[in-house]
VEXDREN-2710 file (C-alpha; in Angstrom, 1 decimal):
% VEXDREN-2710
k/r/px/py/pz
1/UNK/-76.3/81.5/51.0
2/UNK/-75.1/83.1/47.7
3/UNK/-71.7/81.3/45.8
4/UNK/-70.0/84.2/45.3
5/UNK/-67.1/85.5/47.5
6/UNK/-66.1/88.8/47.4
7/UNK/-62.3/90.6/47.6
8/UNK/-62.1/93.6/49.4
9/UNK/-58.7/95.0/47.8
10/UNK/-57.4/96.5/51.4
11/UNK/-54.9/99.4/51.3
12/UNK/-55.0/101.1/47.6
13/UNK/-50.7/101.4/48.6
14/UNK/-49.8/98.1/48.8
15/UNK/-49.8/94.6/47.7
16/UNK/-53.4/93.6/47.9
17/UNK/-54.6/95.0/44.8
18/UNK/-51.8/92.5/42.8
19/UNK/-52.5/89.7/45.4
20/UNK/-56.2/90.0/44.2
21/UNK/-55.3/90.6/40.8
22/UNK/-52.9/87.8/40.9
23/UNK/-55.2/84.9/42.1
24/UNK/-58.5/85.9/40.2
25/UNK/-56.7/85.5/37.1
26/UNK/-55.9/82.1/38.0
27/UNK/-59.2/80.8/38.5
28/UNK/-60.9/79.0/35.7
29/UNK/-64.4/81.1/34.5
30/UNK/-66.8/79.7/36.5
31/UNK/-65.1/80.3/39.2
32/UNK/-64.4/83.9/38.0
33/UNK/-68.1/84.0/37.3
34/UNK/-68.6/83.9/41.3
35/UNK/-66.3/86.3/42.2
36/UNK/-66.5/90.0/42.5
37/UNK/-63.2/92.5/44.1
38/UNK/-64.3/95.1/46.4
39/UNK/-62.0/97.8/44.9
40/UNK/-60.9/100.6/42.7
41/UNK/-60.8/99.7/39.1
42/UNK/-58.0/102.6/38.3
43/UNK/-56.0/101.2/40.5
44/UNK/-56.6/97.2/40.4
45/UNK/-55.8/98.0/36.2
46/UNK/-52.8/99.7/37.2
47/UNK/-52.0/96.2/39.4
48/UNK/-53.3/93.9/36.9
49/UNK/-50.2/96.2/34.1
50/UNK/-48.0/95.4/37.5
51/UNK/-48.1/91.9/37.3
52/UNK/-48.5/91.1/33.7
53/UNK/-52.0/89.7/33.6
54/UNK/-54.0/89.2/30.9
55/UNK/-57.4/89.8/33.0
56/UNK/-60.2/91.3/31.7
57/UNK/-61.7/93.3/34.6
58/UNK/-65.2/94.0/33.2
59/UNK/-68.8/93.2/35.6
60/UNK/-65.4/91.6/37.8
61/UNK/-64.9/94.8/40.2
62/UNK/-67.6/97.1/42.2
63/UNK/-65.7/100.1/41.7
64/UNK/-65.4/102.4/44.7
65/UNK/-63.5/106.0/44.3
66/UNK/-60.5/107.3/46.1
67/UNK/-59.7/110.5/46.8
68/UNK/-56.6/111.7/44.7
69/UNK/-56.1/108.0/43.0
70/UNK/-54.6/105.7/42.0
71/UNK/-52.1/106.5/44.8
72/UNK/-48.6/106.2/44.6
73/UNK/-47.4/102.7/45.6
74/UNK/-46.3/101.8/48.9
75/UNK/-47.1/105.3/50.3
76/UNK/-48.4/105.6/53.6
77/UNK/-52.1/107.7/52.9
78/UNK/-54.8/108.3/55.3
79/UNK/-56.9/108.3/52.0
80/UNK/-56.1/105.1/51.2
81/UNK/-56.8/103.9/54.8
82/UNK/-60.1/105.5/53.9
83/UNK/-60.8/103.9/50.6
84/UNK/-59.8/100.3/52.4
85/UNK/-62.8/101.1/54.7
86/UNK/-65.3/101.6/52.6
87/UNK/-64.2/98.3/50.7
88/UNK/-64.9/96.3/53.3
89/UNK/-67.8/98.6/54.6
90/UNK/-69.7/98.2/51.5
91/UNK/-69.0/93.8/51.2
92/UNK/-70.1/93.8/54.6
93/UNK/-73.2/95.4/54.1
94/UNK/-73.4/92.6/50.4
95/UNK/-72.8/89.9/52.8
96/UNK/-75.9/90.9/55.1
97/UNK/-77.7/91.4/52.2
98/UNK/-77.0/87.9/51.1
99/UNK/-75.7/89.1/47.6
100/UNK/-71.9/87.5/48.4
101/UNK/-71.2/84.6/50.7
102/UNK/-68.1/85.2/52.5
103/UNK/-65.7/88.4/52.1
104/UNK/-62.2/87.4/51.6
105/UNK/-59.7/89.9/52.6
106/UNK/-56.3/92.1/51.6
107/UNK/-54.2/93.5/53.7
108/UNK/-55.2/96.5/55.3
109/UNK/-52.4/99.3/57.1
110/UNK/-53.6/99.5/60.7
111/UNK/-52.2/103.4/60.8
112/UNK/-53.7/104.5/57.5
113/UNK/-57.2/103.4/58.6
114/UNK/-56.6/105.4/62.0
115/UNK/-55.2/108.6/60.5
116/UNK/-58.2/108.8/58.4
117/UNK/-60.4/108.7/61.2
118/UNK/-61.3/104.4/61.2
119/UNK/-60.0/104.0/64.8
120/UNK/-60.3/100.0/64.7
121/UNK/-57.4/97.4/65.7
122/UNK/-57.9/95.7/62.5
123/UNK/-60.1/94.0/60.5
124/UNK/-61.9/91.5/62.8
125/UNK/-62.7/94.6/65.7
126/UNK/-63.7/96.4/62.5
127/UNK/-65.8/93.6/61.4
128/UNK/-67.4/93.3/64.8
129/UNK/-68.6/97.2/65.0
130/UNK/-69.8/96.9/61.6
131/UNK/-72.4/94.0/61.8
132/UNK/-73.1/95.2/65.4
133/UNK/-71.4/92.5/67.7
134/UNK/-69.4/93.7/70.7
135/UNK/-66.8/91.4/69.8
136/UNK/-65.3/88.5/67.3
137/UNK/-62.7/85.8/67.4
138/UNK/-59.5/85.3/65.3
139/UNK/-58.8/81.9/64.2
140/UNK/-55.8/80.7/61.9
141/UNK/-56.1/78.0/60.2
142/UNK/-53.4/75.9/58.4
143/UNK/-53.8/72.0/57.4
144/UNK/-52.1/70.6/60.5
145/UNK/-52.6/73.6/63.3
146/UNK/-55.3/75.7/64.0
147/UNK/-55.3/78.5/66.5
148/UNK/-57.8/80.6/67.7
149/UNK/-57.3/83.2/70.1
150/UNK/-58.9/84.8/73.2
151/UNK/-57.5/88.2/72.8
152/UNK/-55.7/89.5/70.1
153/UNK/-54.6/93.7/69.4
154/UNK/-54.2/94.5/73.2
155/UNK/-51.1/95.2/75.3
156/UNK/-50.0/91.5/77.0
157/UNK/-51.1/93.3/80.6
158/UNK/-54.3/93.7/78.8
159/UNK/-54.5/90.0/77.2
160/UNK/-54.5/89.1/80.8
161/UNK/-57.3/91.2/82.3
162/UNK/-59.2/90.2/78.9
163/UNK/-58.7/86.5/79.4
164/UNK/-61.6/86.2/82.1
165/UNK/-63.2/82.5/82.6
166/UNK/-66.6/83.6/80.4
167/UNK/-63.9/84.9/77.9
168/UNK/-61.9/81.8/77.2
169/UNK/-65.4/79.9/77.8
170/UNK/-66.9/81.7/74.5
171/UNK/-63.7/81.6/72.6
172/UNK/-63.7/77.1/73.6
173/UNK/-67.4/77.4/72.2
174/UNK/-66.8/79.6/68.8
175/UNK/-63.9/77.3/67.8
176/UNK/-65.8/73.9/68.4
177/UNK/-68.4/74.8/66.5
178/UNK/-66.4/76.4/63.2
179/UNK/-64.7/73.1/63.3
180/UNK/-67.8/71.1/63.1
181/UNK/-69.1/72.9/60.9
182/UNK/-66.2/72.4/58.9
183/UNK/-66.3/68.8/59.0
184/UNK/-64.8/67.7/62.7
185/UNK/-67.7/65.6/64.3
186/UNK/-66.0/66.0/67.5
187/UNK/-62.9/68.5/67.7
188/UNK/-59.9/68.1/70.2
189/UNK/-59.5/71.3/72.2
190/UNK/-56.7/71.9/73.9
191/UNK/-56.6/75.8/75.8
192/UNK/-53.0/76.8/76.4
193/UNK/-52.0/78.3/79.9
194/UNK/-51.1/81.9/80.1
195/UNK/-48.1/81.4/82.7
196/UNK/-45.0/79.6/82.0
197/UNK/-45.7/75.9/82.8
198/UNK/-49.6/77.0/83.8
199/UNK/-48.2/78.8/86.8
200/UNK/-46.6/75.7/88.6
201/UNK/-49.2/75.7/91.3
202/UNK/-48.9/79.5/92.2
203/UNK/-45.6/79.5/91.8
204/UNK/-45.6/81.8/88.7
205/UNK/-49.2/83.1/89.5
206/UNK/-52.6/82.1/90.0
207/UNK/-54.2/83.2/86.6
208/UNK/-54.2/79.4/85.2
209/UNK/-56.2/78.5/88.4
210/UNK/-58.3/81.2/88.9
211/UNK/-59.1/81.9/84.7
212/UNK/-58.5/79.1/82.9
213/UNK/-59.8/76.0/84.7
214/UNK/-63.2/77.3/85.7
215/UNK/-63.3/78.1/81.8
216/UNK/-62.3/74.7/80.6
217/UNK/-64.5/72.9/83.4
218/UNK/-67.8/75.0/82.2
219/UNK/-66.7/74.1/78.6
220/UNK/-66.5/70.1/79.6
221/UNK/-70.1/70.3/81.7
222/UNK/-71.4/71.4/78.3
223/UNK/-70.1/68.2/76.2
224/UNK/-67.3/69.7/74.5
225/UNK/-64.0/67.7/74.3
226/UNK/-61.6/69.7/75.8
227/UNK/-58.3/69.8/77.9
228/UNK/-56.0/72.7/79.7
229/UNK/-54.7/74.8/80.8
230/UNK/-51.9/73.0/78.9
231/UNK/-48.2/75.0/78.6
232/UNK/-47.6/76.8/75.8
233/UNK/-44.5/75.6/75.3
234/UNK/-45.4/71.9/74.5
235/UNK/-49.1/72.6/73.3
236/UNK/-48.3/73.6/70.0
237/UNK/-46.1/70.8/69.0
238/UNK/-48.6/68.0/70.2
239/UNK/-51.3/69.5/67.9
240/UNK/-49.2/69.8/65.3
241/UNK/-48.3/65.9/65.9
242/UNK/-52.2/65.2/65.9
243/UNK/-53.3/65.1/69.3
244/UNK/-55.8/68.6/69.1
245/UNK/-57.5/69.3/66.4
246/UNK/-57.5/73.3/67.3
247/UNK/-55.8/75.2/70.5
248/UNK/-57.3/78.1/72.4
249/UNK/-54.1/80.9/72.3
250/UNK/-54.8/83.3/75.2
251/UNK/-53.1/86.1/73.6
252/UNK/-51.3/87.4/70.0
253/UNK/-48.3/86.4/69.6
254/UNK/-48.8/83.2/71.7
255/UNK/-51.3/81.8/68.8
256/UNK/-49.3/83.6/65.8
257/UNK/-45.8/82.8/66.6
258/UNK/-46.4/79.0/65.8
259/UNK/-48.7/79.5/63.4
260/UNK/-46.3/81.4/60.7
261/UNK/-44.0/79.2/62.0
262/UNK/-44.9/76.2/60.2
263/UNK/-47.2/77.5/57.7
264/UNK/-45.9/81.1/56.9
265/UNK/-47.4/81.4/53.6
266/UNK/-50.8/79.2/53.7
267/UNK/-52.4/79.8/57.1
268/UNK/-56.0/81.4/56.6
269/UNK/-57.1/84.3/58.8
270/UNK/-61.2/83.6/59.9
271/UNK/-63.2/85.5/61.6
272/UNK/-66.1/83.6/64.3
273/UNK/-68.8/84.8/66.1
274/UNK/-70.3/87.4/63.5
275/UNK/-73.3/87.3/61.5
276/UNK/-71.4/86.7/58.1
277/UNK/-68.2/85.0/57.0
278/UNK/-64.4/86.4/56.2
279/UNK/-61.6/85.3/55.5
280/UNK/-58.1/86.3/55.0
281/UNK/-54.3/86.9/54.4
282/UNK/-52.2/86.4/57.4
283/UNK/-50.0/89.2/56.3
284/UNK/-49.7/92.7/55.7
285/UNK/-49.5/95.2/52.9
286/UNK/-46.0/95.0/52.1
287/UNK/-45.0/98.2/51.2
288/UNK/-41.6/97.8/50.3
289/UNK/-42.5/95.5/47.3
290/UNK/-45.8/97.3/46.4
291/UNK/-46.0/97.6/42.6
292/UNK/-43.4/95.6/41.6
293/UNK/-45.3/93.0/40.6
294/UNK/-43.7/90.2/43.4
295/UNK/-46.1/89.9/45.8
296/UNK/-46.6/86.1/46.8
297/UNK/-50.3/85.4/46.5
298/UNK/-50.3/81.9/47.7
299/UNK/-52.2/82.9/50.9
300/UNK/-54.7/84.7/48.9
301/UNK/-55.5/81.8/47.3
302/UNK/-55.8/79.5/50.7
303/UNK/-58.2/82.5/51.4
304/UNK/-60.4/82.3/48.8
305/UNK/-60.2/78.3/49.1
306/UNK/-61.4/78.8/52.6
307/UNK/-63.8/80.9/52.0
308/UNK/-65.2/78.4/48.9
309/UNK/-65.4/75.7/51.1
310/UNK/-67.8/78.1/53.7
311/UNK/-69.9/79.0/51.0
312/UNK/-70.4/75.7/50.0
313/UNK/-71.5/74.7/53.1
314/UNK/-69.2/72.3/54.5
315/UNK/-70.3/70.0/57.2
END
């Protein structure tokens, strides 16, 4: 596996570009050395003049056009919905190549990449049709909760329907082994319920009983050590406390709310269950601050951390 992590810049409009710009010129030279941003160079100089650093961007940046740019800040542009595609399109295609490691990236506007024509839910479904997988899973990750989640972009009636026993099954799987590989020997899995207090016997539905169990049963029979459905509303705070290692969030805003929560500005966006590795921000392009040079790039650099220690091949 290649060393060097690449930054795909996300929406020319907002923050990522100074978020990128920002955190690269923190890094010592070696680390620079294996780094490379996924980007427009026009527009990353015009970040790097943003935020005041002193950044030399030469052999730093594979420099991909945009239409009509650099765009105005904070604008919302189906052309720089565009541009963030081919960013990623083009470290993804690196990645399989094996000439970066891990792509690590920026936020990208959700309705710029649809008005140009990208019709994706985000990153990870985008990540999914690009290396051919029918689907991915999204796990935050912060030093004392991790989250990963069974559905994610879909109406709640939909997280519902999409949370089917082989669902939450393959979800349980992808997040035991990312933590091994990350150094657990034998996570604690705990899979939330989807009803208030898992349903209360039928009382409040049967989707705990007919969904979840027969997924956290299947997951047991195959050695991993896991417990649930557990309710959400006590699940949280005993992982937090240290008794799981990672919980199984049957929807969004079930997993996220907790999550930012507690750690707002450091959680780590990962995507399992594809044939390459990404990280990134847990928050979006910002607009309304967009080339004033105040973008908070502290979760850009948990990112890139992340995304070091997969490269180096953690166990």
């Amino acid at each position: 596996m290649s060393d060097i992590i690449g930054i795909t810049m996300g929406d020319p409009a907002g923050v990522g570009p100074e978020i990128a710009i920002k955190a690269v010129a923190e890094m010592d030279l070696a680390e620079r050395a294996r780094t490379r941003i996924y980007g427009n160079l026009a527009t990353l100089e015009k970040a790097r003049v943003a935020v005041g650093a002193a950044l030399d961007l030469a052999g730093l940046v594979v420099d991909l056009p945009i239409e009509g740019g650099p765009l105005p800040w904070g604008k919302l542009d189906p052309r720089g919905g565009d541009a963030a595609f081919r960013f990623i399109e083009t470290a993804v295609r690196d990645a399989e190549a094996g000439v970066i490691g891990c792509i690590v990236t920026a936020p990208i506007n959700k309705e710029a990449l649809n008005l140009a024509g990208h019709h994706y839910d985000g990153h990870t479904g985008m990540l999914a049709a690009l290396t051919g997988q029918k689907s991915a899973f999204m796990l935050l990750a912060s030093e004392r909760l991790k989250v990963i989640h069974v559905s994610t972009h879909v109406s709640l009636k939909t997280a519902i329907d999409r949370a089917t026993p082989e669902r939450i099954l393959a979800t349980i799987r992808a997040g035991n082994e990312h933590l091994k590989r990350i150094g657990y020997d034998r996570p604690r899995v705990a899979v939330a319920g989807i009803n208030p207090h898992c349903g209360e016997s039928g009382l409040f539905g049967s989707e705990d009983d007919d969904q979840v169990v027969p997924a956290v049963a299947m997951a047991k029979a195959e050695g991993i050590d896991v417990v649930g459905p557990i309710s959400a509303d006590t699940v949280y705070y005993r992982a937090y406390s240290g008794a799981f290692d990672l919980v199984v969030a049957q929807y969004h805003d079930q997993g996220h709310i907790p999550i930012k929560l507690v750690a707002f500005d450091t959680a780590v966006n990962v995507s399992l269950g594809l044939p390459i590795d990404r990280t990134s921000v847990d928050h979006g392009t910002a607009f309304d601050i967009a080339g004033t040079g105040r973008a908070n790039h502290v979760n850009m650099k948990s990112a890139i951390a992340y995304a070091r220690r997969l490269v180096a091949g953690a166990k």
